[in-house]
Each structure stands twice: as C-alpha cells, then as structure tokens.
C-alpha positions in Angstrom: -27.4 1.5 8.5 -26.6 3.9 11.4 -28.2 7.4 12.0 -24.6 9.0 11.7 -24.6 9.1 7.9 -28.5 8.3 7.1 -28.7 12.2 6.0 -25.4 12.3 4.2 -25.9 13.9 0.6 -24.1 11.7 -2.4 -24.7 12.1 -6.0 -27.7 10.7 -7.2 -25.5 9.0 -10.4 -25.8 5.5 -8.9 -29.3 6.1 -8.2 -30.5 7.4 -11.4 -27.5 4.1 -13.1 -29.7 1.5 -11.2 -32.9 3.2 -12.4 -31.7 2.5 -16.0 -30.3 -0.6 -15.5 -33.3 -2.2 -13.8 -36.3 -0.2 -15.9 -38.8 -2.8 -15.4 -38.4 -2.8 -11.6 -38.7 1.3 -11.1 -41.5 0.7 -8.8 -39.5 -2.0 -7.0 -36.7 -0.1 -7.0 -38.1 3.4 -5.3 -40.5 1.4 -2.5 -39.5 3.2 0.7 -37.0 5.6 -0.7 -39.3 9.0 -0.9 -38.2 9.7 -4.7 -40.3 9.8 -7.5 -38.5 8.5 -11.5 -38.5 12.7 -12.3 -37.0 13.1 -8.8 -34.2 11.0 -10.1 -33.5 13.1 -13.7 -34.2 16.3 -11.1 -32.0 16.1 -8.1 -28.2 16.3 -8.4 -27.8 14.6 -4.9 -29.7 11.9 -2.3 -29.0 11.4 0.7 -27.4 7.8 1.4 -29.9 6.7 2.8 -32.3 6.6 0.3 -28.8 5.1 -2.0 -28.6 2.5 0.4 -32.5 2.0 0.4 -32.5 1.6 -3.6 -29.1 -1.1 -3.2 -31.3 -2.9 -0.5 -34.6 -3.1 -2.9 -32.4 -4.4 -5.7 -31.0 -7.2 -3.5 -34.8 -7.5 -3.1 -36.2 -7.9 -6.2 -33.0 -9.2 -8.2 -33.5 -13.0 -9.1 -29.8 -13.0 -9.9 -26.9 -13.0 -7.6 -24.8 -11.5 -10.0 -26.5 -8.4 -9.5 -24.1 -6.1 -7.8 -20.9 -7.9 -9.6 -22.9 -6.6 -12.9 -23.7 -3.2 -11.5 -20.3 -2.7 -10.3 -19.2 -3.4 -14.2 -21.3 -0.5 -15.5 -20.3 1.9 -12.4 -17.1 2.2 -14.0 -14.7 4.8 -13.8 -16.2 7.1 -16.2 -19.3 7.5 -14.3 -17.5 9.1 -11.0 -17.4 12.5 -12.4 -14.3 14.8 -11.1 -13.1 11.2 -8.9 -12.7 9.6 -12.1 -11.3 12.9 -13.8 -8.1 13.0 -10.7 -7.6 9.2 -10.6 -7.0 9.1 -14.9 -5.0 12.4 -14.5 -2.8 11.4 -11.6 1.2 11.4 -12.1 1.1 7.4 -11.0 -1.0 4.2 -10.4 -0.3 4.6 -6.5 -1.3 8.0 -6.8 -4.3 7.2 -8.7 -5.5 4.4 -6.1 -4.8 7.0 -3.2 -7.4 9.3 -5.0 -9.9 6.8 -4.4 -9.3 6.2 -0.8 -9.6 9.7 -0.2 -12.4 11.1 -2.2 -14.8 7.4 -2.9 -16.3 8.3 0.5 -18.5 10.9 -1.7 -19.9 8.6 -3.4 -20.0 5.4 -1.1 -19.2 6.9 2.3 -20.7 3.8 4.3 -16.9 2.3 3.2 -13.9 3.3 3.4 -10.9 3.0 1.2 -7.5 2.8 2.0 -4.3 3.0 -0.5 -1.3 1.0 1.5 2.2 0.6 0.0 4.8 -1.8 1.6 8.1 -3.0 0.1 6.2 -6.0 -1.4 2.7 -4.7 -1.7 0.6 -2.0 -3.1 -3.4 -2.5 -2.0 -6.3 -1.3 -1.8 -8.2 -2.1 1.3 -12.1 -2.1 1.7 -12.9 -1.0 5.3 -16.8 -2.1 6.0 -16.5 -2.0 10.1 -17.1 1.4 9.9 -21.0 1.2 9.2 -22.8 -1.6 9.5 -24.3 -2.9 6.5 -25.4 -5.9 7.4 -26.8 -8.3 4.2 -25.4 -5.4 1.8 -21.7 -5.6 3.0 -20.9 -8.3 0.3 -22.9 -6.5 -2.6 -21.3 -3.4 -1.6 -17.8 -5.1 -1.4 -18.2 -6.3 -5.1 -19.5 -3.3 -6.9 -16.6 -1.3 -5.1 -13.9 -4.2 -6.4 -15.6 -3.7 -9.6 -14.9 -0.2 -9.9 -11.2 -0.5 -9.4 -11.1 -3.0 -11.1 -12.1 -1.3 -14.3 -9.4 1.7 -13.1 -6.4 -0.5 -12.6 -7.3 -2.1 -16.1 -8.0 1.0 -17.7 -4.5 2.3 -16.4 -2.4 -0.6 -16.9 -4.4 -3.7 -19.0 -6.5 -6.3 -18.2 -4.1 -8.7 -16.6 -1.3 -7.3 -14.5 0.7 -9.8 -13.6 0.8 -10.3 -9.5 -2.7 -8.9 -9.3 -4.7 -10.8 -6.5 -8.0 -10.3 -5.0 -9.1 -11.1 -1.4 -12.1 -11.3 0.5 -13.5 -11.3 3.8 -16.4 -13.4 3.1 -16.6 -17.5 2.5 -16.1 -18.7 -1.1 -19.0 -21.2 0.0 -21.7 -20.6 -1.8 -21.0 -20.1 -4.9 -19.2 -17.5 -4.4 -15.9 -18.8 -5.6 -16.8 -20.3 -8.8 -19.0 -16.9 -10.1 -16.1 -14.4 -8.9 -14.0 -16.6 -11.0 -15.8 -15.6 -14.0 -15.7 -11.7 -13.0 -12.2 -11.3 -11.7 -9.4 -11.3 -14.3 -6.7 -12.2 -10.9 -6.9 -14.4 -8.3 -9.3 -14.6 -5.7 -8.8 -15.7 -2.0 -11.4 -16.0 0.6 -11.9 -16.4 4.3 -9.3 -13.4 4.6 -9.1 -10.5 7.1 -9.3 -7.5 4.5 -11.1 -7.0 1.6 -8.7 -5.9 -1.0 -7.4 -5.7 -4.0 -3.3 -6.2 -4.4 -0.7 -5.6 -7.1 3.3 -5.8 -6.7 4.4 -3.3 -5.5 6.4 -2.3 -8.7 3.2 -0.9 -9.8 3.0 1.9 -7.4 5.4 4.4 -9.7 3.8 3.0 -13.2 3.3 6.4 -15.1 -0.2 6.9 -16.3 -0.5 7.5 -19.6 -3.2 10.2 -19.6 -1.6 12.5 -16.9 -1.9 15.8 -17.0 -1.1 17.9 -13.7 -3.2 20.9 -14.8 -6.3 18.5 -14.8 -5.7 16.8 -11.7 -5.4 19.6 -9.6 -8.7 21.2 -10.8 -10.4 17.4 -10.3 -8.8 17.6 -7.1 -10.2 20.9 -5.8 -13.8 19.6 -7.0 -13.4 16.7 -5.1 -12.9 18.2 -2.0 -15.3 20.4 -2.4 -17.8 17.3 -2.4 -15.7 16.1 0.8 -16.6 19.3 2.0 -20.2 19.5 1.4 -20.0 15.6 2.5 -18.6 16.4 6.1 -20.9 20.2 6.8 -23.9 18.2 5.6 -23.0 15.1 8.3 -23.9 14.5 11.8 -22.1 15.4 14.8 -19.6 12.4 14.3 -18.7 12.4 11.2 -17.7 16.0 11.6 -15.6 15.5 15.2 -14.0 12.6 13.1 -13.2 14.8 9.8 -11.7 17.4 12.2 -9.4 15.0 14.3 -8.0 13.0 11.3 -7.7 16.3 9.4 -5.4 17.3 12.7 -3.3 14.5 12.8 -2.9 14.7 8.9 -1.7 18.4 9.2 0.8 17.0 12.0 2.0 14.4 10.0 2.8 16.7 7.0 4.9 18.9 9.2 1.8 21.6 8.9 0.7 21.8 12.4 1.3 21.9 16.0 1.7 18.4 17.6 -0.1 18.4 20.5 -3.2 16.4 21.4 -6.4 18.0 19.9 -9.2 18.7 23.1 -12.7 19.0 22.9 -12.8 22.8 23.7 -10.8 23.1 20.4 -13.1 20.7 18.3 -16.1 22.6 19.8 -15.3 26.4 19.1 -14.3 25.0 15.1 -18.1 23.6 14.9 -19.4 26.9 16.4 -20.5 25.3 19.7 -19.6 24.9 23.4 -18.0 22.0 24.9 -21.0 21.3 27.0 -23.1 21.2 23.6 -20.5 19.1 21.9 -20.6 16.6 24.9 -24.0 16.3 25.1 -24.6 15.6 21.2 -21.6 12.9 21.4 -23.6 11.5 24.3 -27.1 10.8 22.3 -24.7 8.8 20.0 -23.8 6.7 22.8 -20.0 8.1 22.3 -17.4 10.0 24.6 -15.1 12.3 23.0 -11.9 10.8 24.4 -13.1 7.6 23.2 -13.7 8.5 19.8 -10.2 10.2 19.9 -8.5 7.0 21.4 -10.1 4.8 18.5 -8.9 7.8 15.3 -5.5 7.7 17.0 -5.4 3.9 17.4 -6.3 3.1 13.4 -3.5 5.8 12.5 -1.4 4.7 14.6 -2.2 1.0 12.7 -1.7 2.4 9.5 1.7 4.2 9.7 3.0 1.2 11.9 2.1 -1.1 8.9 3.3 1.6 6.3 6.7 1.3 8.0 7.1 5.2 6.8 7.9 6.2 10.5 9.3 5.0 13.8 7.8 4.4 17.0 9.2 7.6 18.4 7.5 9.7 15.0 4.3 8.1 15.5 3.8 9.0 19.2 4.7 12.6 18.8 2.2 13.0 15.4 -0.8 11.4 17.5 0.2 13.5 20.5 1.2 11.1 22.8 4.2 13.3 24.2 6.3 10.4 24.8 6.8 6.8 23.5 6.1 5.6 26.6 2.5 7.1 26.8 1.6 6.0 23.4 2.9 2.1 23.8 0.2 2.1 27.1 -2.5 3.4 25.1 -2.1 1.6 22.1 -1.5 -2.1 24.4 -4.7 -1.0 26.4 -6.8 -0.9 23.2 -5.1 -3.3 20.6 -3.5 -6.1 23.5 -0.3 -5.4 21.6 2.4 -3.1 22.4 3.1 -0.6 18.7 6.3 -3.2 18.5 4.6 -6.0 18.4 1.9 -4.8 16.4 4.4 -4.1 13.8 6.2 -7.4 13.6 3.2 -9.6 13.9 2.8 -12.2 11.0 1.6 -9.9 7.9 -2.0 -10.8 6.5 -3.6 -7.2 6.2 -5.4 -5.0 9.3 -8.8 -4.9 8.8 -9.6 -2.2 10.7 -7.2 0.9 9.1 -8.7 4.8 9.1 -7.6 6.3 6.1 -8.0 10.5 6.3 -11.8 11.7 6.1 -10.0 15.2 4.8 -6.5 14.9 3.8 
C-alpha cells in the first residue's frame, strides 16, 4: 500500500464489522494495526491503513477462501451510513450506481468506482491500478462486487435479466466454481475490467424508495466525508481532487476552460509553487505529469461515454485545439482520441472517475 493514502481517515464500520464477524481471532485480527477492541467501539474513524492492515490479517488467519466473498455479503448496503441513505433514495438505478462511484472512495478509497453508460451497457467498473494492493486486490474486488451486488438486488430483485459479472483475475483456481455459488449472474474471467454490467435499459429503472428531500441531505453528508477524505490526504491526493474537480466544473459549463497551472493549484492549498514542486518531487511525481495522466483517463472516459466529440473533449481538458489534444493523447495512449474510440469494445481498465464531482 502506498504512502499517498496510508494516513487517509475512513469510518471505522468495516473495522469494528470484521471485529464481530471474526470474534475468536480479535487478537489476530488487531496484530500490527495500533488499536485496541475498545479503540474499535471508541473511534468513529481509522486511518486506511490500519483498514487495510486488519483485511490483510484476515487473509492471514482465515482458513477459508471464502472469506472476503462472505464479508462482502454482510457489508451490505445498510451498513454504508449516508452512501447507502443517497444510493436507496436516488431518482434511478443509474443514478444510484453513480453514487457509489463517487462517494465509495470514503470508505474504500484504495479503489475506485466508475458508473459508465453506453447505448448497450450500464456498468460499474472496479479500478484497482490506482493503489497497489498487491495479494488483497482480489479480496478487495469481491467484497466491493458484493456490496453492489446486494444494491442492485435490493433495487431491482435478485436476478435481473442481462446481469453479468466480469473479472480481471483467472477462474483457475477455484475461483470459477465458488463465484458460481455467490453470484446470482454470470461470471467471466481473464477480462480487462472488473465490473459488474446490466442492459442498459436499467439505467432509468425508477427506484422505489426515492425520495429527493433525502437524497440531497445524504448527498451533502457524503461530501462532507469526501471532504474530510481529500484535507486529511497527502499532497497527491489533494493536487488530484483539485484537477478532476477543474475539469468537472469545465465539463458542467461551470468554469473557465483553460488548462489548470501549478501556480493556481498551489495558492488553493495555501503554498508556493516552489513548495508544491518540491512535495510532488519526494513522491517521485512531476506536476505536468500527474496532469497529463488526470487528463488522459478523462479523456478515456468521455471518449468511451460517446457523450461528446473530439472537438468538446479537447476544449474541457484544455487542450486549445483538437490538434494539440490528439498529440498528447497518441504520445501517452499509442492511439490517436479516434482510434481510441473505435477500437474493439471490451471495457478500459484504466478510467478516473471525479475524486470531487
């Protein structure tokens, strides 16, 4: 697990759920973590790396590889507080799904989520090449699928018809036959995205328990925690939450689109571009180059959204000209944006979703 988000607060409810799941193994399960059992019933947050500590001593001491399917079952969608309040309450399933991809990165932000409709499609998309989580990127994968598992079912029953389930990871292993006993769809493996898809007639299904007053109050708490997420983070997750913020604004018609420069980013966290550079540097990273990579995955995502043309997408990343974007993007992709677009469809592993929108 990298430094960058080591000292990120989450809630401490998945902590204090795998506490009383595994009751026997408290001992087991706090080695190396710095909490004590009344820590747990005390604090209302951890930071994630003692989470991810606590998910690595379960994989430890857990005699059964089931063990993150299972705990994924019980992390269900009741148990994510004013997340699960906004994805029940929103107006439609797509709007639901698109809560998660926004706000699950206070809970779980070592992956991301990302909510893509096409004309076909509507999926959910587990990004792990954010963080590296090494042995726990499969566990992590399949408590995750768990959880919206139990939403999509919640929202629209337990067997939606055109509901599929793919996977990054080998079905060798075992791993076919026991997700075949979890997953109420189909499961594919050896794929390039984690995800989970439905038709994409289920985008506009109508929730039953929507209620705008309630989702808008969920909402506000949830960004709140996105909030307390980003101030508490290091110097890249912040730079990142201010750039995709930017290009969100942009893309909403809400702000100016030109490209966003370090002297800007630097004066918003209260420091000077000289400070700014040198923090970037102890992270090994350059701040054009961290730029170039946000504005390369958005560029990924709206090009497979198919919301926008070329010409749209240059201008909201700041590009100033088709021309300049389509150099930028072949220089770091090996594709020119066209291409990219009409390449043979099987998912991008690698799209941002908004760390703020």
């Amino acid at each position: 697990m990298s430094m960058a988000i080591d000292s990120l607060l989450c809630p401490s409810v998945y902590p204090r759920l795998m506490a009383r799941r595994w009751p026997g193994h408290v001992v087991e399960l706090l080695n190396g973590v710095g909490l004590t059992v009344e820590d747990l019933s005390r604090l209302q947050a951890v930071t994630v790396g003692q989470q991810i500590q606590m998910l690595e001593n379960a994989q430890k001491f857990s005699e059964n590889p089931n063990w993150a399917l299972e705990l994924g079952l019980e992390l269900g969608i009741n148990s994510h507080g004013p997340l699960g309040f906004a994805a029940l309450s929103a107006k439609t399933l797509a709007d639901g799904l698109d809560v998660f991809a926004q706000f699950m990165k206070t809970r779980a932000p070592y992956v991301m989520m990302h909510c893509i409709t096409t004309e076909r499609e509507l999926s959910v998309v587990f990004d792990t090449s954010i963080f590296d989580l090494n042995h726990l990127e499969i566990p992590m994968v399949e408590i995750l699928t768990q959880v919206l598992s139990s939403y999509i079912h919640a929202v629209i029953g337990d067997s939606p018809a055109g509901m599929s389930y793919s996977f990054h990871h080998s079905g060798d292993g075992g791993y076919k036959e026991r997700y075949a006993k979890f997953f109420k769809a189909p499961c594919s493996f050896d794929r390039e995205n984690n995800a989970i898809s439905l038709p994409s007639k289920y985008a506009g299904y109508e929730i039953p328990t929507h209620d705008e007053s309630t989702f808008h109050g969920a909402i506000i708490k949830c960004r709140e925690a996105l909030d307390t997420l980003t101030a508490s983070g290091d110097i890249v997750t912040r730079v990142r939450y201010l750039l995709v913020s930017h290009f969100d604004h942009v893309a909403a018609g809400q702000g100016d689109a030109t490209l966003l420069r370090l002297e800007k980013i630097a004066d918003t966290l209260c420091l000077t571009p000289r400070t700014l550079i040198r923090q970037l540097a102890t992270r090994g990273l350059r701040f054009s180059d961290l730029r170039s990579g946000i504005q390369s995955d958005i560029a990924k995502k709206l090009l497979n959204d198919g919301t926008r043309n070329i010409s749209e997408i240059a201008d909201i990343l700041g590009y100033g000209s088709t021309a300049n974007f389509s150099r930028a993007f072949r220089n770091l992709t090996g594709l020119s944006p066209s291409e990219y677009k009409h390449r043979p469809a099987s998912g991008v592993r690698n799209v941002i979703s908004s760390l703020g929108d």
